[in-house]
N, C-alpha and C positions, 0 to 999 in steps of 0.2 A: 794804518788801515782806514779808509776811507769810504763811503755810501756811492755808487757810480749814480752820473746826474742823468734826471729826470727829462732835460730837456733833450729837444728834438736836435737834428743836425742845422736846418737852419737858423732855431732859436739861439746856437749854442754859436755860429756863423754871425750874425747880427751882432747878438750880446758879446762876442770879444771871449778870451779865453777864462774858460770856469776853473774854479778852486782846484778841481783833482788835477788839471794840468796845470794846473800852476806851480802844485805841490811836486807831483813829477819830474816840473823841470828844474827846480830848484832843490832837489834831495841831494842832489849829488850823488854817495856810495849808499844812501840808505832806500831800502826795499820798500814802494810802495804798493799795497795791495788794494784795487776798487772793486768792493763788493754789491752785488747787485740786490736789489729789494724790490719789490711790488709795486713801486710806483714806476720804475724803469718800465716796464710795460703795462699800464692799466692794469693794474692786476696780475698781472701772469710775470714770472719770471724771466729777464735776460738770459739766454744763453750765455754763459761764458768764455774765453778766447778760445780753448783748447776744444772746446763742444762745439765750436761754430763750423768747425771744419765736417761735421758730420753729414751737411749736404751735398751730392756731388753736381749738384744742374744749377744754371746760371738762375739766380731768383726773378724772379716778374721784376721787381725793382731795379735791380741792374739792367734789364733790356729798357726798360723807360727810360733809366740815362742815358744810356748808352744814345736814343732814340733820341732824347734833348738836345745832347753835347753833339748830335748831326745836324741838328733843325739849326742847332744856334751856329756853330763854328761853319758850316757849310755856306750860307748867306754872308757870314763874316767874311770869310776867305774868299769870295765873290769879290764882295764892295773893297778888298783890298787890291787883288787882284787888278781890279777896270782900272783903280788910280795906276798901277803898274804897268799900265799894258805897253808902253812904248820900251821899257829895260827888261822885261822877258817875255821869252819866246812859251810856245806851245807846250813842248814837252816840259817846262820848269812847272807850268802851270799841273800839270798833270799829275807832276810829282809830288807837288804841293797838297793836291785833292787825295790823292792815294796815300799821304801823311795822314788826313784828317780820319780816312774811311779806317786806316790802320790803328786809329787811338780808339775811336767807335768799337773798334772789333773787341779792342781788350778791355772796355767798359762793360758792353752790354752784349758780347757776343758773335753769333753770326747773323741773324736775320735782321738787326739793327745797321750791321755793317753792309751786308747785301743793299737795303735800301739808300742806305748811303751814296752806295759807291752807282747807284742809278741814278739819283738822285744828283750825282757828280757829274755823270756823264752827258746827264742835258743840262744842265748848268756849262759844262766846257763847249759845249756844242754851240749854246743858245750865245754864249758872252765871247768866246775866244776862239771857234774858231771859222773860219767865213765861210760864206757872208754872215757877219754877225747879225744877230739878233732873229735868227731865223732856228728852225730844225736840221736846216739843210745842208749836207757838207760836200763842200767843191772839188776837195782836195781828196783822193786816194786813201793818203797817207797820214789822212789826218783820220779819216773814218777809221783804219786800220788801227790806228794811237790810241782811239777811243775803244773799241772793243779788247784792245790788248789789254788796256787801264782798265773796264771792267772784269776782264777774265783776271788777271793780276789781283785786285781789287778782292772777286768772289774767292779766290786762292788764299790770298791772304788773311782772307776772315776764318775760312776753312779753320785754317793750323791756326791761326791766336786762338779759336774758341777750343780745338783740342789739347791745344797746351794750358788752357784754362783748365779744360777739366780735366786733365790728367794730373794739374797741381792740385785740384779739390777733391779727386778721388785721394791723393797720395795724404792731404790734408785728415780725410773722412778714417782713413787705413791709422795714421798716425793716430788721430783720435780715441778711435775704438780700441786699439792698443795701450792706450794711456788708461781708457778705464777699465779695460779689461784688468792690466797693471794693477788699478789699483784695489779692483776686487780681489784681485788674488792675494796682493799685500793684505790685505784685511782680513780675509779668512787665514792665513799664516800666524798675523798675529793677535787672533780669536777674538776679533772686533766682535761683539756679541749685542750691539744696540742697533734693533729693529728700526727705530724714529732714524739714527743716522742713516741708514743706506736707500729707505724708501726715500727720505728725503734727499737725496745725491740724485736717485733715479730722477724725481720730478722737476728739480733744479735743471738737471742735464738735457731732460726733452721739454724743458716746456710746459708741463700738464698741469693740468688744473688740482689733481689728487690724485694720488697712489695709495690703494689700497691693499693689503692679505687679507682675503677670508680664509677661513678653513672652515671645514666642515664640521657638521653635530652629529655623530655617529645615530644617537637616539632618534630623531625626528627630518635626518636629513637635510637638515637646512647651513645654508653659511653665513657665515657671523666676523666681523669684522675684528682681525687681532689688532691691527694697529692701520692710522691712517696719517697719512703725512699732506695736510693741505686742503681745500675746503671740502665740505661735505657734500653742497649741492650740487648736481652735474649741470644743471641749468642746459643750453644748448648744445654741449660740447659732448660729442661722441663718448660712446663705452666702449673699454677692452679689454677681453676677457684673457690672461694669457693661463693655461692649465702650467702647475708644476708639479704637483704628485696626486692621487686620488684622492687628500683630503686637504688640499692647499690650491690657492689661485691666487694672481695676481690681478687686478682689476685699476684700470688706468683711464683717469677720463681726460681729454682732452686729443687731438691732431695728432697720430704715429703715423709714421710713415712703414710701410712694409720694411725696408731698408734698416727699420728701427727697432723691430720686434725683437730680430736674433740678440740686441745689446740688452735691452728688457728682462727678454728671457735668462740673460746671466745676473742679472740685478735680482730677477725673481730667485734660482735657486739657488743666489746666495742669501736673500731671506728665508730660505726655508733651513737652510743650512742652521743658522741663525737661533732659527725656534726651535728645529730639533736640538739645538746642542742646550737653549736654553731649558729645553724640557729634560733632557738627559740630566741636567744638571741638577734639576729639580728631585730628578728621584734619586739621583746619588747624593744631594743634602737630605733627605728625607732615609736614606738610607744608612747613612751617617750617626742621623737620628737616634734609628732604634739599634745598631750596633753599640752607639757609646751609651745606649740605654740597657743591652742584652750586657756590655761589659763594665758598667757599674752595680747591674740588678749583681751577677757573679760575685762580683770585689765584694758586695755588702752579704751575700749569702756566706761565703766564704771567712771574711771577716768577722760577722756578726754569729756566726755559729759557732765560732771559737770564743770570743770576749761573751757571750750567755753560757755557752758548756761549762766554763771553768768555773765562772763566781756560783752558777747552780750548783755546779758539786762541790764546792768547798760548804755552801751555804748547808745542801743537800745532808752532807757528811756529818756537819756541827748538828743539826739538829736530830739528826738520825743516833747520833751518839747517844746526845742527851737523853732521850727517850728511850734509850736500852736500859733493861731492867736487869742487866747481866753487870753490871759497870756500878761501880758504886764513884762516883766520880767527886773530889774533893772541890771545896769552895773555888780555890787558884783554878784548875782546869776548866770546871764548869763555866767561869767568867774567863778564860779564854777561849772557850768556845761560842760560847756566844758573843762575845767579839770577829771572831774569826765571819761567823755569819750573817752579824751585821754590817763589818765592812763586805765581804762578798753583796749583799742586798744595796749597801752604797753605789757599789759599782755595776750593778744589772741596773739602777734610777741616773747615774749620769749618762750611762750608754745609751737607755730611751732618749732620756731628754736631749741628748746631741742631736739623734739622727729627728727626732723631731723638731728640734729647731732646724737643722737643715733642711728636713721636707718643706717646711714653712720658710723657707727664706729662697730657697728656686720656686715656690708658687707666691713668694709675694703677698706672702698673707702673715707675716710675721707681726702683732704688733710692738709696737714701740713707744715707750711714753717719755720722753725728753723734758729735760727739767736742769736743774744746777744742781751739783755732785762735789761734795769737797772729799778730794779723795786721801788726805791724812785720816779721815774716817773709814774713808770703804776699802781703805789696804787693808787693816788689821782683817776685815771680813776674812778677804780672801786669803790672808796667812790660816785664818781660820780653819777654811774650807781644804787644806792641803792638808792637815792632820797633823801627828808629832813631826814631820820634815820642817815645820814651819819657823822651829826655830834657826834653823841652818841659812834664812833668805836673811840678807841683809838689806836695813829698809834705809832708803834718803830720801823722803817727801818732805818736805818743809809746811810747817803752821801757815805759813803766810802767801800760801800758793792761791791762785784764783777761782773758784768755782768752773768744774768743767760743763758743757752742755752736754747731757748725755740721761742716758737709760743707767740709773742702781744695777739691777740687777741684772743686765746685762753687761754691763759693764765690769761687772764682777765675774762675770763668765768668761769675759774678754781677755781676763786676768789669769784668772786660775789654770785656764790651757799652758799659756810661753812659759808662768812661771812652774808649772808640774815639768813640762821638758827640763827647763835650765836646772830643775833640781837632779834629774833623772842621769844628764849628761855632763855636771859640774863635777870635778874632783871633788876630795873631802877639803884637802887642804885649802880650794878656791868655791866656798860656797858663792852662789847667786847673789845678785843686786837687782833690786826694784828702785826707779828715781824718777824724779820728775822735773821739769823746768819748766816754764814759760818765753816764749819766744813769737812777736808780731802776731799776738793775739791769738795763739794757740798753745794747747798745754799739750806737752811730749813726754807719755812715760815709757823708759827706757827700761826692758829687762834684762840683763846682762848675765850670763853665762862667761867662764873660760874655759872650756870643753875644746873637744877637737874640730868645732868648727862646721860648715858649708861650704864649700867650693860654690862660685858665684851661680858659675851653669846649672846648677840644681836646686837655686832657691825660687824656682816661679814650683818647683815640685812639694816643696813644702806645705803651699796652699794647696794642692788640687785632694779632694776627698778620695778617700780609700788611699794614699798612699802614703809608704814612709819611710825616710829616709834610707836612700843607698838600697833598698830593694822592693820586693811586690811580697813580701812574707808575709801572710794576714797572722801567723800566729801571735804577732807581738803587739799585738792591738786592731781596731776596726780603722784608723786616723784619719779620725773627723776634727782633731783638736785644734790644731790652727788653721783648716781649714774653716768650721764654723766662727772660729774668732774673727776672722775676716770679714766673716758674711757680716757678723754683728757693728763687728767695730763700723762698716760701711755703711748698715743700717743706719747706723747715729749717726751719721754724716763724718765719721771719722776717716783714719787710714790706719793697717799695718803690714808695715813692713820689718824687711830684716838685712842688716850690713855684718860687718864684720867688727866682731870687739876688738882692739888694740893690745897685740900682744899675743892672740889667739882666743878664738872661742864664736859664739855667735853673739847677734846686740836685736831682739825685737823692741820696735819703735813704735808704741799707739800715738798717735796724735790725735787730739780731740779739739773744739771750738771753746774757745773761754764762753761761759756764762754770760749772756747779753749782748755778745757780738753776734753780729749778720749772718746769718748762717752760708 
């Protein structure tokens, strides 16, 4: 892909062949593409091949050549002609001039050819035929040659210049079907960038700037959604094209009438464009509050089951205690009040989850990062899991490296995979907590051999309110690994979950060693 060049046709005539045709001829099978830029015309864009055909009438520039290539080859074909005059006759000569007037025609038209072929005629009168060098002709049949050869002549220009413009109408027809083409391609496959199509539009005619306003319902006024190209109109015509009552197209620069009807599809496929962009808008915003209205559900729902139950157990222990009908022995009464301090346990880790989850979707979590030997802070969280704790089998090694991370978060981070792996491990296969070091990260592994996760359903282990294999809130509120995520993420960690070997699941925290880069 190549920049097409800035110079002129003579400059580029003079100076010998330029880079892009040089590259073109030498490519062989490979596709070159010349792209047009700002300087190809002072400023304003090149039309490109396929757009060029959009005009159907010979341009002013083509009748001036056309009008040169007569001025010049006309005198030419004179001065050769007189050296000839003894080895051809009259009619060759004639022939010759109605060659010229015929290259004329298919240059620059008919009215350049018309003058030509007058232009011919006193030329063959004046030089060839007698008495030479005079107006005047002696001969019949020679007067008759000469008015044949202009009717010939005005004929011939006739049909070249219709078959010119019947190939630049068929040109302009192809054209417009090409980009019609390719607006329809676009909107099929929901091309939804505003900047590309204005800019294709202003590329394709020429303009100085394409503008969409829409409207401000409020105050009436139009306001500019998007602009492709400069801002000032400076001398260049305004065009206003309407496409619905609060949309317009506005285009500064030279249209031709010829050109509006292509605009105006350019125009309402921008509109097309912003309506769908705006549609889109309130169906993500709609999105929004549904996956807002079906989480607020999952947590009413969940959260009023995981409160109802630890309250009435908690409710019942102490309502017991308190009955004056009950004479309740030392052993009971300490197991009731067990009973309703773990139930109170578990109404304080339920808050504290969904509070750290509110504060970790607003981003307001803090976090205090520091070095963690976590041969220390496992035993914590055996701790924190109650009599199950001895059932976890622990491999952390003394000699492991300080992790970077948040205590006591990181003890939360813990206490969730390893409460699962206790809940879903056989008796015969209790859990594993371990650690290793690997390129400057420390990985603790908690291992489970339980029945597992099928792979398609482990991105569902992390999403909040849900748990495995179904949507039943009775068996908890499950925020558990989903908050652990949040955290471990917080600290700049990871976790994830594979497959233990042999059966079962494997959660993986990895943390950053102590002192490395974060």
């Amino acid at each position: 892909m190549l920049g097409a060049s800035s110079r002129g046709r003579w400059a580029a005539f003079l100076s010998g062949e330029g880079i892009g045709a040089r590259v073109t001829r030498l490519s062989g099978k490979i596709d070159v593409h010349l792209v047009t830029h700002e300087a190809a015309r002072g400023g304003r864009l090149r039309l490109s091949a396929p757009v060029a055909g959009l005009t159907t009438a010979l341009s002013l520039r083509r009748r001036v050549q056309g009008a040169v290539v007569g001025l010049l080859a006309l005198p030419l074909l004179t001065f050769v002609l007189s050296r000839l005059r003894g080895g051809l006759n009259l009619p060759s000569d004639i022939l010759l001039y109605l060659a010229v007037v015929i290259l004329v025609a298919l240059i620059g038209g008919l009215w350049p050819a018309l003058g030509a072929a007058v232009v011919g005629s006193l030329l063959l009168n004046y030089y060839f035929t007698p008495p030479l060098y005079t107006f005047t002709i002696a001969d019949r049949n020679n007067a008759l040659a000469l008015v044949v050869f202009v009717g010939v002549a005005a004929l011939v220009s006739a049909l070249v210049e219709r078959v010119v413009r019947r190939t630049t109408e068929a040109g302009r027809v192809s054209a417009e079907a090409a980009i019609l083409a390719g607006l329809a391609g676009g909107i099929l496959r929901g091309e939804t960038s505003l900047p590309e199509i204005l800019g294709r539009a202003r590329e394709t005619f020429g303009l100085r700037s394409v503008v969409l306003l829409e409207r401000n319902d409020a105050n009436d006024e139009w306001r500019a959604v998007h602009r492709a190209g400069e801002e000032e109109a400076g001398d260049e015509p305004v065009t206003d094209l309407p496409v619905s009552d609060t949309l317009r197209l506005q285009v500064i620069g030279a249209v031709r009438a010829d050109d509006q009807r292509l605009l105006t599809a350019f125009a309402a496929q921008a509109a097309v464009v912003r309506e769908r962009a705006e549609l889109a808008d309130r169906a993500a915003a709609a999105t929004v509050v549904a996956e807002a209205d079906r989480t607020r559900s999952a947590l009413l729902a969940a959260v009023s089951h995981d409160l109802r139950n630890p309250l009435a157990s908690a409710k019942a222990a102490v309502t017991s205690l308190r009955s004056p009908h009950v004479q309740w022995t030392d052993a009971a009464r300490d197991e009731l009040l067990e009973t309703a301090e773990e139930s109170l346990d578990r109404l304080t880790r339920l808050i504290e989850n969904l509070l750290d989850m509110s504060r970790l979707e607003a981003g307001a979590l803090g976090v205090s990062l520091g070095p963690v030997a976590l041969d220390e802070l496992v035993p914590l969280v055996l701790d924190a899991l109650g009599p199950e704790e001895t059932r976890v089998r622990v491999n952390v090694p003394e000699t492991l490296p300080e992790v970077r991370a948040d205590a006591v978060l990181l003890e939360r981070v813990l206490v969730n995979p390893l409460g699962n792996a206790l809940r879903y491990s056989p008796e015969a296969s209790p859990p594993l907590i371990s650690a290793s070091c690997h390129a400057g990260a420390v990985e603790i592994r908690v291992v489970d051999c339980g029945a597992g996760v099928p792979e398609a359903q482990r991105e569902q282990l992390f999403a909040p309110f849900q748990r495995l294999g179904d949507r039943d809130p009775s068996t908890g509120v499950g925020l558990g690994l989903a908050l652990s995520q949040g955290l471990a993420t917080a600290m700049g960690g990871t976790l994830a979950a594979d497959d233990t070997p042999g059966g079962g699941l494997t959660m993986t925290i990895t943390l950053p060693v102590a002192g490395e880069a974060p």
